[in-house]
C-alpha positions as CSV (number, residue, x, y, z in Angstrom):
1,X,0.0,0.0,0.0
2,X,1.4,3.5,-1.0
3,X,2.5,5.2,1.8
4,X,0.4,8.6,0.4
5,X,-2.6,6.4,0.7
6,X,-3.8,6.5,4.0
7,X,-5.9,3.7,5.9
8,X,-7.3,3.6,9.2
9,X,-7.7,0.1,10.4
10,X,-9.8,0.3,12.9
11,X,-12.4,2.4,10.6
12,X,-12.7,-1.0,8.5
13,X,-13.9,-2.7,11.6
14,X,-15.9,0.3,12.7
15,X,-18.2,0.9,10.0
16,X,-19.2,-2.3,8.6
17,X,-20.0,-3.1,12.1
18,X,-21.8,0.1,12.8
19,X,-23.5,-0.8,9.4
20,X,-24.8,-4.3,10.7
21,X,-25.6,-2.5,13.9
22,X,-28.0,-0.3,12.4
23,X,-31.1,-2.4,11.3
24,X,-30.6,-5.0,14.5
25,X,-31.5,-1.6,16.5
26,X,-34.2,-0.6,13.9
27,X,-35.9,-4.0,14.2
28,X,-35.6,-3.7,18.2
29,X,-37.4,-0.6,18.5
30,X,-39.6,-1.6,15.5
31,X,-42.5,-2.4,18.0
32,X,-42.4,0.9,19.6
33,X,-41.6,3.3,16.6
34,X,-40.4,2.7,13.4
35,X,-37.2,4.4,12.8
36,X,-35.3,3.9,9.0
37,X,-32.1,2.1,9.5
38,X,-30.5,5.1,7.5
39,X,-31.2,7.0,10.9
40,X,-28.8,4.7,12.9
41,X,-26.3,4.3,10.7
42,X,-25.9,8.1,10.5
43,X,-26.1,8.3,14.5
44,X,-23.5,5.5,15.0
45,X,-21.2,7.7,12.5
46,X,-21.6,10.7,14.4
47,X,-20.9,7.8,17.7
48,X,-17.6,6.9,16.8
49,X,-16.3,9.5,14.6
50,X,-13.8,12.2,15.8
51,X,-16.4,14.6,17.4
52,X,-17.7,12.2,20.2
53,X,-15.9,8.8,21.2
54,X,-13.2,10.1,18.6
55,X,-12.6,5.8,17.5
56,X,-12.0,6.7,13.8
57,X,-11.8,8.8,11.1
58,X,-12.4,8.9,7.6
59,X,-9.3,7.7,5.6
60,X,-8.6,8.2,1.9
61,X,-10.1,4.4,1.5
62,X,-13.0,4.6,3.7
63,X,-13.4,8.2,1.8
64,X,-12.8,6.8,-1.5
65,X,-15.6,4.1,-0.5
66,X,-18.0,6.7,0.9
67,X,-17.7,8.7,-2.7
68,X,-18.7,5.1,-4.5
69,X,-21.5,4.4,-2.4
70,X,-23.2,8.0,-2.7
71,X,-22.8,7.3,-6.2
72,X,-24.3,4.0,-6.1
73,X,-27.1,5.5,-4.0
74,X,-27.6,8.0,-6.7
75,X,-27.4,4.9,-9.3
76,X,-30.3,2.9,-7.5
77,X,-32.3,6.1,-7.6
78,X,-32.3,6.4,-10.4
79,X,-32.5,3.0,-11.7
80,X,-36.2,2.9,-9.8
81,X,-37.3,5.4,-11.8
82,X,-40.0,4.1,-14.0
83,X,-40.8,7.4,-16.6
84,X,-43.8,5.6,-18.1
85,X,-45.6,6.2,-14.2
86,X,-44.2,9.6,-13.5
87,X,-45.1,10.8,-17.0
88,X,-47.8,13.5,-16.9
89,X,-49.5,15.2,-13.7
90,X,-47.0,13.2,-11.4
91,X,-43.8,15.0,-13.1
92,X,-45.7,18.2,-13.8
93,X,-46.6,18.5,-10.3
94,X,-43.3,17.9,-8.9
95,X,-41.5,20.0,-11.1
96,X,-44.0,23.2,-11.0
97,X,-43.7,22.6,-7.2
98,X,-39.6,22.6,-7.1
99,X,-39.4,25.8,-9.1
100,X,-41.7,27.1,-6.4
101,X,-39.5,26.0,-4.0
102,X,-36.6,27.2,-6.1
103,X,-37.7,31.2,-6.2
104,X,-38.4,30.9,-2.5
105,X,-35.2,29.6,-1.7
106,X,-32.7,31.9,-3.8
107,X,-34.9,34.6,-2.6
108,X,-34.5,33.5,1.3
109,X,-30.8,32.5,0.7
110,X,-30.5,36.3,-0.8
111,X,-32.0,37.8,1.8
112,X,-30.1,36.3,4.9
113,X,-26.7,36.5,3.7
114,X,-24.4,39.7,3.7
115,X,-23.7,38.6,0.3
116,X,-27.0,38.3,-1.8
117,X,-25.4,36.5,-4.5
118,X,-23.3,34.0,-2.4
119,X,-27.0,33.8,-0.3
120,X,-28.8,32.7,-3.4
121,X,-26.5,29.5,-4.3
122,X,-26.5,28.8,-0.8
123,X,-30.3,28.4,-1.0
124,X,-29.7,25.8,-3.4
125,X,-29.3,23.7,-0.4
126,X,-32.9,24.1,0.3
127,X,-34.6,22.9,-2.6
128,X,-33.1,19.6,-2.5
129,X,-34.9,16.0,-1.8
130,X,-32.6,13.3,-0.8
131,X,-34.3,10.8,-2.9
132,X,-31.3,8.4,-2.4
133,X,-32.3,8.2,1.3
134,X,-36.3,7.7,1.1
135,X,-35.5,4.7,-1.2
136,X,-34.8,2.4,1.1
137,X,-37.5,3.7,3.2
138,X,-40.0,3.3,0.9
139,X,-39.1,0.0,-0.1
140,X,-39.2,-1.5,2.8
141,X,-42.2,0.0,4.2
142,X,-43.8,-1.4,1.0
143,X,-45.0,2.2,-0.5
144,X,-42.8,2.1,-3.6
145,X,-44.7,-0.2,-6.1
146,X,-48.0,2.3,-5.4
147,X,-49.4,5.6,-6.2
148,X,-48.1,7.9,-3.4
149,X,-44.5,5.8,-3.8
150,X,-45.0,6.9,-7.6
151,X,-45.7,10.3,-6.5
152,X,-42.9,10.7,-4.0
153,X,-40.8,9.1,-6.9
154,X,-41.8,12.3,-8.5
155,X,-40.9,14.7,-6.2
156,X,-37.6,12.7,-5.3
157,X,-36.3,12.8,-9.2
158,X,-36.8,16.6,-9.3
159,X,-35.0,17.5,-6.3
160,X,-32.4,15.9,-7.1
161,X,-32.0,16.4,-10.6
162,X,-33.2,19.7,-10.5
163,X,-30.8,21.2,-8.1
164,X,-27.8,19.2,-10.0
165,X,-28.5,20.9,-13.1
166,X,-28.6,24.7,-10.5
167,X,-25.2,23.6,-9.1
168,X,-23.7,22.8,-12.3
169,X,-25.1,26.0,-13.7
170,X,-24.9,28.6,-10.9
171,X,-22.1,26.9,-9.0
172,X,-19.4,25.6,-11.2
173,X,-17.8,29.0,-12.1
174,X,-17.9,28.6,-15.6
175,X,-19.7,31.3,-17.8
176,X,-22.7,30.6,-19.2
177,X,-22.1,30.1,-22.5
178,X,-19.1,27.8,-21.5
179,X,-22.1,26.0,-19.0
180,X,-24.5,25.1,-21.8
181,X,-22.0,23.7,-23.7
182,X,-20.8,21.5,-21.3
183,X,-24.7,20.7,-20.2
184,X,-25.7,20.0,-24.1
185,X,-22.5,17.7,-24.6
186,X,-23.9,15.5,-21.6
187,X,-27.6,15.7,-23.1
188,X,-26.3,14.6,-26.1
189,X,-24.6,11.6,-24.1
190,X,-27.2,10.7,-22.1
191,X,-29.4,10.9,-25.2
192,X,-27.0,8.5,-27.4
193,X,-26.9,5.7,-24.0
194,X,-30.8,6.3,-23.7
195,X,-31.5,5.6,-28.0
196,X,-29.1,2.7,-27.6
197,X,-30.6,1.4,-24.7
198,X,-33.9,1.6,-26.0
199,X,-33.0,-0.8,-28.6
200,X,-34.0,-4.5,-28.3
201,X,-31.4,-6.7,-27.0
202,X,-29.6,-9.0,-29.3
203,X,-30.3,-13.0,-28.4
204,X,-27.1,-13.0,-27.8
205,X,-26.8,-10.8,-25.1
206,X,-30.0,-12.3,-23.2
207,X,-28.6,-15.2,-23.6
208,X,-25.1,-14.8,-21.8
209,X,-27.1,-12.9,-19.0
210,X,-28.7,-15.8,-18.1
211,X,-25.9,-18.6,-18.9
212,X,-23.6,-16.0,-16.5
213,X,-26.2,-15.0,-14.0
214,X,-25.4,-17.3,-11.4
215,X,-21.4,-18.0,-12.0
216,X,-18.5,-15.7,-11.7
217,X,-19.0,-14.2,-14.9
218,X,-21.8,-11.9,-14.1
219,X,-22.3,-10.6,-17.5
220,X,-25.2,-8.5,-16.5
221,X,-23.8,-6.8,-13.6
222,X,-20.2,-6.0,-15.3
223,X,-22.1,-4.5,-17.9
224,X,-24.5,-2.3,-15.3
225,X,-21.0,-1.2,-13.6
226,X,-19.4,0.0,-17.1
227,X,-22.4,1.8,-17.6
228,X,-22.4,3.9,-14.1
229,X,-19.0,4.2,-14.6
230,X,-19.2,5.7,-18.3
231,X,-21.6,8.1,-17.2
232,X,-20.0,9.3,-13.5
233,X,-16.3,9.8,-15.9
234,X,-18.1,11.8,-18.6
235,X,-19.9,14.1,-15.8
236,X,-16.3,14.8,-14.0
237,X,-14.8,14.8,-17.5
238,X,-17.2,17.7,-18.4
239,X,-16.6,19.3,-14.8
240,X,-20.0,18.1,-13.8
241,X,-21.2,16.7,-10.4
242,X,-20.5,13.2,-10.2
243,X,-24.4,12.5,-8.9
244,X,-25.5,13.7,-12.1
245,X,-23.8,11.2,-14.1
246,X,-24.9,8.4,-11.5
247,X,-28.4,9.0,-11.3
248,X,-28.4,9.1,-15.3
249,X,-26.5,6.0,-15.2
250,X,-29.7,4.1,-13.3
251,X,-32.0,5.4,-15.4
252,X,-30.0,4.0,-18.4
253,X,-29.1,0.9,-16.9
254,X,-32.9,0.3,-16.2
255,X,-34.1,0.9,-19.8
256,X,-31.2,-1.4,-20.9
257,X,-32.7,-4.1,-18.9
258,X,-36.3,-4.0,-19.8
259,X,-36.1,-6.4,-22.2
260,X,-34.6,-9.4,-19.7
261,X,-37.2,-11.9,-18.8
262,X,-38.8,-10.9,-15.3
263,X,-37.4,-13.6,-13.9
264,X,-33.6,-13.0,-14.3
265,X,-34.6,-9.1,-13.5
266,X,-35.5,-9.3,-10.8
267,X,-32.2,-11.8,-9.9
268,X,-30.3,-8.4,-11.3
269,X,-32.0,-5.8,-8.8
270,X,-31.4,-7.8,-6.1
271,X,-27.4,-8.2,-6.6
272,X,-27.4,-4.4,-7.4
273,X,-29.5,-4.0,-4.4
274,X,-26.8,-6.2,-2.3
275,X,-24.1,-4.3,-3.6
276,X,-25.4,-1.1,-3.1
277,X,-27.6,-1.3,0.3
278,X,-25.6,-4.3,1.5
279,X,-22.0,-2.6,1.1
280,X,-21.6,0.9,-0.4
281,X,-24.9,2.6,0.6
282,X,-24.2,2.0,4.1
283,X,-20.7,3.1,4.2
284,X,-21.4,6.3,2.8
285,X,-24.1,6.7,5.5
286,X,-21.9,6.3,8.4
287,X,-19.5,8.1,7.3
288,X,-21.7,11.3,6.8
289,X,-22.0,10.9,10.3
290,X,-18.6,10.6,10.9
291,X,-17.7,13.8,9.0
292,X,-20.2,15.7,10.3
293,X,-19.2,19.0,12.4
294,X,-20.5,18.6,15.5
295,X,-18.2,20.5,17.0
296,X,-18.4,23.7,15.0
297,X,-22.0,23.8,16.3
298,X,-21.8,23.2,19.7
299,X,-19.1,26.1,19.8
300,X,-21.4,28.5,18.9
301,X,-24.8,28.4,20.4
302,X,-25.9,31.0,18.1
303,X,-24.8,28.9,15.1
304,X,-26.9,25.8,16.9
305,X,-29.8,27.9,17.2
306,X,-29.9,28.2,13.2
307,X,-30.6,24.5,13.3
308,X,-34.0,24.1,13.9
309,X,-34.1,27.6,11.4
310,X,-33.2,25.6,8.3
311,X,-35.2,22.9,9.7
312,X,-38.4,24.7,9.3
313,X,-37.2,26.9,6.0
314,X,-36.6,22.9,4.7
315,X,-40.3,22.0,5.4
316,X,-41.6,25.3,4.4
317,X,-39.4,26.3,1.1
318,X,-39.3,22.4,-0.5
319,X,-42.4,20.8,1.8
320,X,-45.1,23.1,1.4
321,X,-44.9,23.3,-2.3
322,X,-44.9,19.8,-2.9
323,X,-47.7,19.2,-0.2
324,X,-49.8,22.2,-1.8
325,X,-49.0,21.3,-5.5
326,X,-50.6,17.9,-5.0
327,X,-53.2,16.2,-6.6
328,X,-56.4,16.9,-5.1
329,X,-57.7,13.3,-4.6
330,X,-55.1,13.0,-2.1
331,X,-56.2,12.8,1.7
332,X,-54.8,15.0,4.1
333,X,-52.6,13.3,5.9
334,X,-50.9,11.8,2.3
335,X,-50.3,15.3,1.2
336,X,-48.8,16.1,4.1
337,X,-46.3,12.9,4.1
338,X,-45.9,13.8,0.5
339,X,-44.3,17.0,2.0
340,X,-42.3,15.7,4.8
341,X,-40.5,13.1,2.3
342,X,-40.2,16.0,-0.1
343,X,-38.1,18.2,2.5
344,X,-35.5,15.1,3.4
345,X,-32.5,16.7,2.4
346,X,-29.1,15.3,3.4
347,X,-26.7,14.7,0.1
348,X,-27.1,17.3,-1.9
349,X,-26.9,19.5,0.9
350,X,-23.3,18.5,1.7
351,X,-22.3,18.8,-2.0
352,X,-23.6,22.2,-2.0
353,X,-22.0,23.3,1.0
354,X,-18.9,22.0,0.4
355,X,-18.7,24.0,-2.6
356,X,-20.0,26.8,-1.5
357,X,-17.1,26.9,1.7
358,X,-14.7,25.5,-0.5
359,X,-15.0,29.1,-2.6
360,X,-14.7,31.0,0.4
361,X,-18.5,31.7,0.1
362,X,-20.3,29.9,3.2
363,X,-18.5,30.2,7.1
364,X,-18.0,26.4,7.7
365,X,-20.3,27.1,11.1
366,X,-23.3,28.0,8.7
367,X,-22.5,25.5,6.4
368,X,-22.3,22.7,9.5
369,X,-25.6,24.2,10.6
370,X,-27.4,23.5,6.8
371,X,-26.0,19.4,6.8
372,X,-27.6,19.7,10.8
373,X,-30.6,20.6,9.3
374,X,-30.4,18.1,6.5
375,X,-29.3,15.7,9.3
376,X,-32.7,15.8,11.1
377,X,-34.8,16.4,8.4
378,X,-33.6,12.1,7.4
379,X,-33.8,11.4,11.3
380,X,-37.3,12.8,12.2
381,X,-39.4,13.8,8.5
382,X,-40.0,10.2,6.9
383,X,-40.6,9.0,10.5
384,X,-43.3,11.6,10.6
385,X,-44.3,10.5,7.5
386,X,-44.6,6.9,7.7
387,X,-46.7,7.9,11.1
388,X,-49.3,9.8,8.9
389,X,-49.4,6.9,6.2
390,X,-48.8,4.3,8.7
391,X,-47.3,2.6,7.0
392,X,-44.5,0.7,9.6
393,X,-43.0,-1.6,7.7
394,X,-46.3,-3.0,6.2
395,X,-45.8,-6.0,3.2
396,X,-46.7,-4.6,-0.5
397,X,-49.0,-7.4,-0.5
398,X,-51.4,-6.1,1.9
399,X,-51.5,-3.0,1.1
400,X,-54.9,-3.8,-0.6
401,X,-56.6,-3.1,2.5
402,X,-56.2,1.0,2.0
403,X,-57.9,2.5,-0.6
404,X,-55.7,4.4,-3.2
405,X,-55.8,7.5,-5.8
406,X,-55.1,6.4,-9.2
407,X,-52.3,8.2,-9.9
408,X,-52.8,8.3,-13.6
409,X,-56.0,10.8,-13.2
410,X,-53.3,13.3,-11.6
């Protein structure tokens, strides 16, 4: 090992355990409340990282693994994207309410900063939905195969790929002209994986997908991996966020696998699914904990204080518009979960800030404060929301016994 590449030991003992730790608690306190494993694993980073017990930090490797598995997290958000459901009022509503949401927030951003300008980006961080992080949530509590998961699908894929596209365009520090460019040389990417994944697969290929399915040659998932990794190297190649060129990576990958029988499909989610949630996803989790300033907020009360501010300007800038832009067939308590998942924020948020301090543009206190913010909003807001829905871990197969809005009529 290259003695410029540094590795904690103890960290790859640490967070894999702190990983496995995570759902044993969720499914001990599952039959009081029902918390989301993502919760845990985020607490247990803040547990042993340098800020309380101070058992670990993050290394080049562990960081070099935390990078791969927000990127797979982006990947598998993608990849459950189905277009032909969100087509239509679903998509509509969710992008009419994240421009909303948008104005509100470069407006508020403008307004509380000394610097309107530098304000206005930072507000970026506000109209963000951490779709990565509801997921799992979703999926386990059985919501994702129906209308409100559809829905919350919706408002997921626009907050995140909405406030890519507003980081690569108002945060990069290219000039505009230079910006569209490099934005219309990745649309014409994206469009040329998306034609050719439309295209029916060869015999060929579904036949080596199943002959390799289940021995070390894995033809289908090698081929899934080249395609995230095309599209993550042509983002950074055009000076892009790498979460833009993930998430478009899932949504390619899926179209390229329509055509497999259902059967071997659904073999092929599941190993992404293991890779991702079993191994990367988690890491990534734990050590946003681990990274996470606690310090810088505790040294300031004033700067703690602004905690539960961005908190509420989460709810009210990205929640409210999504809750209010709804379909009207849906109940009241749905629109308001609809909200609450809308306003989980936690990636994004760190991408933004990090740019945004890296510039010289955000204090690090105010910028701790924001990733606080988006730190409670994945601790307490789908909790909240799975409370209205109650929905605690109930089986897809059930779910029968509530009535539902068809979502195609929004």
């Amino acid at each position: 090992m290259s003695a410029d590449f540094q590795v904690e030991p103890l960290a790859l003992i640490l967070i894999p355990a702190a990983a496995v730790a995570a759902p044993l608690l969720a499914d001990r306190l599952l039959r009081w409340v029902a918390v989301p494993t993502v919760v845990f694993e985020i607490v247990l980073g803040v547990l042993i990282g340098p800020d309380v017990l101070g058992w670990t930090h993050a290394d080049d490797l562990v960081g070099a693994l935390s990078d791969f598995g927000l990127a797979m997290l982006m990947f598998l958000a993608g990849y459950e994207i189905d277009f032909a459901k969100l087509r239509g009022g679903p998509l509509k509503r969710a992008g009419a309410a994240w421009l909303v949401a948008l104005v509100v927030a470069l407006g508020v951003g403008a307004m509380v900063n000394r610097d309107p300008l530098n304000g206005a980006f930072a507000g970026l961080a506000l109209t963000t939905t951490a779709l990565g992080t509801i997921l799992p949530i979703l999926r386990d509590s059985g919501e994702l195969p129906t209308p409100f998961g559809s829905l919350v699908m919706a408002t997921g894929a626009v907050g995140e790929f909405g406030p890519i596209i507003a980081v690569a365009v108002l945060l990069s520090g290219n000039t505009p002209l230079r910006t569209a460019v490099i934005l219309g040389a990745f649309a014409v990417i994206t469009t040329t994986a998306v034609a050719y994944a439309r295209r029916p697969r060869p015999s060929w290929m579904t036949r080596l997908i199943r002959r390799t399915l289940r021995t070390s040659g894995q033809f289908a998932i090698r081929t899934v991996i080249l395609v995230l990794a095309v599209m993550v190297a042509a983002a950074i190649w055009l000076d892009l966020d790498m979460l833009l060129g993930a998430f478009t990576a899932g949504i390619v990958s899926h179209l390229l696998l329509a055509d497999v029988p259902e059967a071997e499909e659904e073999v092929i989610e599941a190993k992404l699914e293991g890779i991702g949630f079993g191994f990367l996803v988690p890491v990534f989790f734990v050590v946003s904990g681990m990274n996470f300033d606690l310090a810088a907020l505790l040294d300031q009360p004033g700067t703690l204080l602004l905690v539960p501010v961005f908190l509420v300007l989460l709810l009210a800038v990205r929640g409210l518009p999504a809750a209010l832009l709804a379909p009207a067939g849906l109940g009241r308590h749905d629109r308001a979960a609809l909200g609450l998942y809308g306003a989980t924020a936690l990636p994004l948020v760190v991408v933004i800030t990090t740019i945004e301090v890296d510039a010289g543009h955000l204090p690090s206190s105010t910028a701790a404060a924001l990733v606080g913010a988006g730190l409670l909003s994945v601790l307490l807001f789908p909790l909240l929301a799975q409370r209205l829905r109650g929905t605690v871990r109930r089986p897809a197969a059930v779910e029968g016994d509530r009535p539902r809005v068809n979502a195609e009529s929004w």
